[in-house]
C-alpha positions in Angstrom: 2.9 8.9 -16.2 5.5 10.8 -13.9 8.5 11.5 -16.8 9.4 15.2 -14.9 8.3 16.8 -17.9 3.8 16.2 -18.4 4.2 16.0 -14.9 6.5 17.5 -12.0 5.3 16.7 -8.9 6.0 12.8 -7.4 3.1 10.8 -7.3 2.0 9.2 -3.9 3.7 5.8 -4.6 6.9 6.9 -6.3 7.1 8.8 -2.6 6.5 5.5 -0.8 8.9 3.9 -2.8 11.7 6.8 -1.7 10.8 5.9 1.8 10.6 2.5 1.8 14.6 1.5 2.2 13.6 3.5 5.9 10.6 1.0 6.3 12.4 -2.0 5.8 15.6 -1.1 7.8 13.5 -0.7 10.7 11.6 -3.7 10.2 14.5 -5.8 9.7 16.3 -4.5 12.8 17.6 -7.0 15.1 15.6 -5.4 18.4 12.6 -5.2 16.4 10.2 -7.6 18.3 8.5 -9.9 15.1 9.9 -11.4 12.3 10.1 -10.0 8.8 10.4 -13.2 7.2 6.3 -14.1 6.5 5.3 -10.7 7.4 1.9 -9.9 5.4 1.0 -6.2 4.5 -2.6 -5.9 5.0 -3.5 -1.9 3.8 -2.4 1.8 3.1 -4.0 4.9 4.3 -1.8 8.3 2.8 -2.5 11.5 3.3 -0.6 13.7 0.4 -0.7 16.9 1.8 2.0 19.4 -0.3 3.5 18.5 -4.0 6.9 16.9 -3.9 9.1 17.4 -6.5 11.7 14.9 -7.6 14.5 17.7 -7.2 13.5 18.7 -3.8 15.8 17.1 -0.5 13.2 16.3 1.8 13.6 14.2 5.3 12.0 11.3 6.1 11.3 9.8 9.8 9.9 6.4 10.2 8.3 4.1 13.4 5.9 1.5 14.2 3.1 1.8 16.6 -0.3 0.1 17.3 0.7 -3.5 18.2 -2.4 -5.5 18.3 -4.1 -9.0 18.2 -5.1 -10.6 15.1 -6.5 -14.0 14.6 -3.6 -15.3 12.5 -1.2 -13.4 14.5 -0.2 -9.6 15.7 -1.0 -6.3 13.7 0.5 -3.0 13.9 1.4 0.5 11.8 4.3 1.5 10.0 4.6 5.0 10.0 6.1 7.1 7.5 6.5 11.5 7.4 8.1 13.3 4.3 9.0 16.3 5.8 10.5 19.5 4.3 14.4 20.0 4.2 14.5 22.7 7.0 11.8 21.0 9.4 12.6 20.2 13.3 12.4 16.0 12.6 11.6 15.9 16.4 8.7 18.1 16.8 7.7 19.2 13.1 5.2 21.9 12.7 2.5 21.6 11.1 3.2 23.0 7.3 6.5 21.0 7.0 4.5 17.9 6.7 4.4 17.0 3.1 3.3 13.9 2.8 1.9 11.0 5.4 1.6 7.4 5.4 0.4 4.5 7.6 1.0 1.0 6.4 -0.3 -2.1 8.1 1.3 -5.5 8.6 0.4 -8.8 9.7 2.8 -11.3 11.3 1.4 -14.7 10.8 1.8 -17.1 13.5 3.0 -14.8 16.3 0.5 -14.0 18.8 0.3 -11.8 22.0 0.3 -13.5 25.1 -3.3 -13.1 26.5 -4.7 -10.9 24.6 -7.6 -11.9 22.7 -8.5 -10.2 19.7 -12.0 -9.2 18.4 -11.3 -10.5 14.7 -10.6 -14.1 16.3 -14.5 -14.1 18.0 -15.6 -12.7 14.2 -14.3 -13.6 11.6 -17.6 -13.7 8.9 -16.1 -12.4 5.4 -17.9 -9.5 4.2 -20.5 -10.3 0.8 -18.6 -8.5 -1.8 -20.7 -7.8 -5.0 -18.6 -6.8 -8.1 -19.7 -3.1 -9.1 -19.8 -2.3 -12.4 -16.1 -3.0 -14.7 -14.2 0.0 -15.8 -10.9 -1.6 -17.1 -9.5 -5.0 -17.3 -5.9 -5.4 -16.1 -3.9 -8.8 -17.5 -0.7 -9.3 -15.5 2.3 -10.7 -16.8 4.2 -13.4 -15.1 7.6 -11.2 -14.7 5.2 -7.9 -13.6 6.8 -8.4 -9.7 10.1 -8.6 -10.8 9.4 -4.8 -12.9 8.2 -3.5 -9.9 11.1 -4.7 -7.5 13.6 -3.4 -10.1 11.9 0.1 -9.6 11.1 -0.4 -5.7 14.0 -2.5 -4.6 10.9 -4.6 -2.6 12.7 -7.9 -4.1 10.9 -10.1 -1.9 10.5 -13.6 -3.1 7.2 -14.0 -3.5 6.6 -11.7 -6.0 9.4 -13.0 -7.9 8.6 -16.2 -9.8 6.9 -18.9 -9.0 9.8 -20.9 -8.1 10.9 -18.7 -5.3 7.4 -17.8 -3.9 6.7 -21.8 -3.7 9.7 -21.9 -1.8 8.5 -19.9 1.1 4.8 -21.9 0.8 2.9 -19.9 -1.7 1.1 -21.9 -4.5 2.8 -19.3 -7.4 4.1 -15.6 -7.4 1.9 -12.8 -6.3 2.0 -9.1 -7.2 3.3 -6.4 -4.6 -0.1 -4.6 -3.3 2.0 -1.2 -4.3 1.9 -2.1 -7.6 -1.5 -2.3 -7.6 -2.1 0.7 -5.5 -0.1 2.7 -7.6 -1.9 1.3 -11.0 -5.3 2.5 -9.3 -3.7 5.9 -8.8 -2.7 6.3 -12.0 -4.1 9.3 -13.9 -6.4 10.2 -11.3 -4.0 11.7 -8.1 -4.1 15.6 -8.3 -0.7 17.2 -9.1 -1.1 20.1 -6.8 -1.6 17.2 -4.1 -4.1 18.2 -0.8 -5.6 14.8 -1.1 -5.9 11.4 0.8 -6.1 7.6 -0.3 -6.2 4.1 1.1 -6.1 0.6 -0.3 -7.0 -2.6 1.7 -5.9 -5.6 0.4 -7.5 -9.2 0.7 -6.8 -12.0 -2.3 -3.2 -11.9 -3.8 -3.4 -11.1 -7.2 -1.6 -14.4 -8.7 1.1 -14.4 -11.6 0.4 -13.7 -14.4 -3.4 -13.1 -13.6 -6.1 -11.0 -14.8 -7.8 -8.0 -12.6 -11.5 -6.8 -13.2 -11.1 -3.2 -12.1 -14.1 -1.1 -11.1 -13.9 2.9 -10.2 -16.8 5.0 -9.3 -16.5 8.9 -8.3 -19.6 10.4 -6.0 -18.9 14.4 -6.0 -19.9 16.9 -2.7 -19.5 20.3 -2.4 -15.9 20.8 -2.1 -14.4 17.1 -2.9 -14.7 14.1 -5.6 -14.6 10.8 -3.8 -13.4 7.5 -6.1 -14.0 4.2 -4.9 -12.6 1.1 -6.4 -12.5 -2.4 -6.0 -10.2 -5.3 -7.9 -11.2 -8.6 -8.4 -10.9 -12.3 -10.2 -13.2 -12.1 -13.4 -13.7 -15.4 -13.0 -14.2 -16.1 -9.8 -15.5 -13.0 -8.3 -12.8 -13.0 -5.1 -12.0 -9.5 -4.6 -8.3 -8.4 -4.4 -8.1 -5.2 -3.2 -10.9 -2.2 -2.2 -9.6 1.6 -2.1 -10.9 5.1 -2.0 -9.4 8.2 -2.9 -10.5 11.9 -2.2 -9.6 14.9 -3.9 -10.4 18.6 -4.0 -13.5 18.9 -6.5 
């Protein structure tokens, strides 16, 4: 738990959260070319390279790249640099790179003319086997609205059910960030120099339960964790992630 005191340094997702006003300006610009409205975020890959601590001014640049087909729509990156106070924000060295992220997104329904997209010829779900349980999360019904108080992500989906079945969901879902962050929890490094990503598949629905699995594999130099989310009772998974650290 980050409380500045048992721990000083930010973990990774309390930094997202600090750069996610940034995000969502630039997605909601009017020249940005697809709509936010429907928008699906599909994965995080982070690379935490230097300890931030909540007292530190840092910059933050932000910018999208990698539009590509999908077979519900178009794909592309959202990408995010913490960089240190002093840094040159237009060509950074190096060592004032604190902190890295690339966030994908789906926009449902709007597709590239003629392109065709390699998912759209494939599109075979991949057999996912439940590994062995670890913890068991149970979700209350208000645990969206928690995390947009903390976030300020207040979309309406993850609201209540009454606004998410307003824009065509069947009940409210929780943000993947909340998720990725309860995965993270207890296990990031403090003295950072490590990497995770999260892909996310099933919305967790509200108030649900998660089936959580995590399983560490250890090399010379690094401790891999891998782990996967899923319904207990149906056996859909949510989410899959891995995180790497310094052994």
């Amino acid at each position: 738990v980050f409380d500045g005191v048992h721990r000083l340094a930010l973990p990774s997702v309390l930094v997202h959260i600090m750069a996610f006003p940034g995000q969502m300006s630039l997605l909601a610009s009017e020249d940005f070319p697809l709509p936010l409205m429907g928008m699906v975020h599909l994965g995080n890959a982070v690379e935490h390279r230097r300890p931030l601590a909540a007292d530190s001014p840092v910059q933050i640049r932000t910018w999208t790249e990698g539009l590509r087909a999908h077979r519900r729509g178009t794909q592309f990156d959202v990408i995010t640099e913490v960089l240190t106070e002093d840094a040159d924000v237009e060509a950074p060295a190096d060592q004032d790179l604190l902190w890295q992220e690339t966030s994908t997104y789906l926009s449902r329904g709007t597709h590239l003319a003629g392109v065709a997209s390699e998912e759209s010829r494939s599109v075979a779900r991949e057999e996912f086997a439940p590994p062995r349980k670890t913890a068991q999360w149970h979700l209350d019904a208000d645990i969206g609205r928690r995390y947009a108080s903390v976030s300020g992500d207040w979309n309406p989906i993850h609201l209540s059910s009454l606004s998410a079945k307003a824009l065509g969901m069947r009940s409210a879902i929780a943000h993947g960030m909340y998720a990725a962050g309860r995965m993270l929890e207890g296990r990031e490094p403090q003295q950072a120099g490590h990497r995770w990503s999260i892909r996310f598949e099933a919305p967790i629905r509200l108030p649900g339960t998660v089936a959580f699995g995590a399983r560490s594999t250890a090399s010379d130099d690094e401790v891999t964790v891998a782990f996967s989310g899923w319904d207990p009772r149906t056996g859909r998974r949510h989410f899959s992630g891995e995180l790497a650290r310094p052994d």
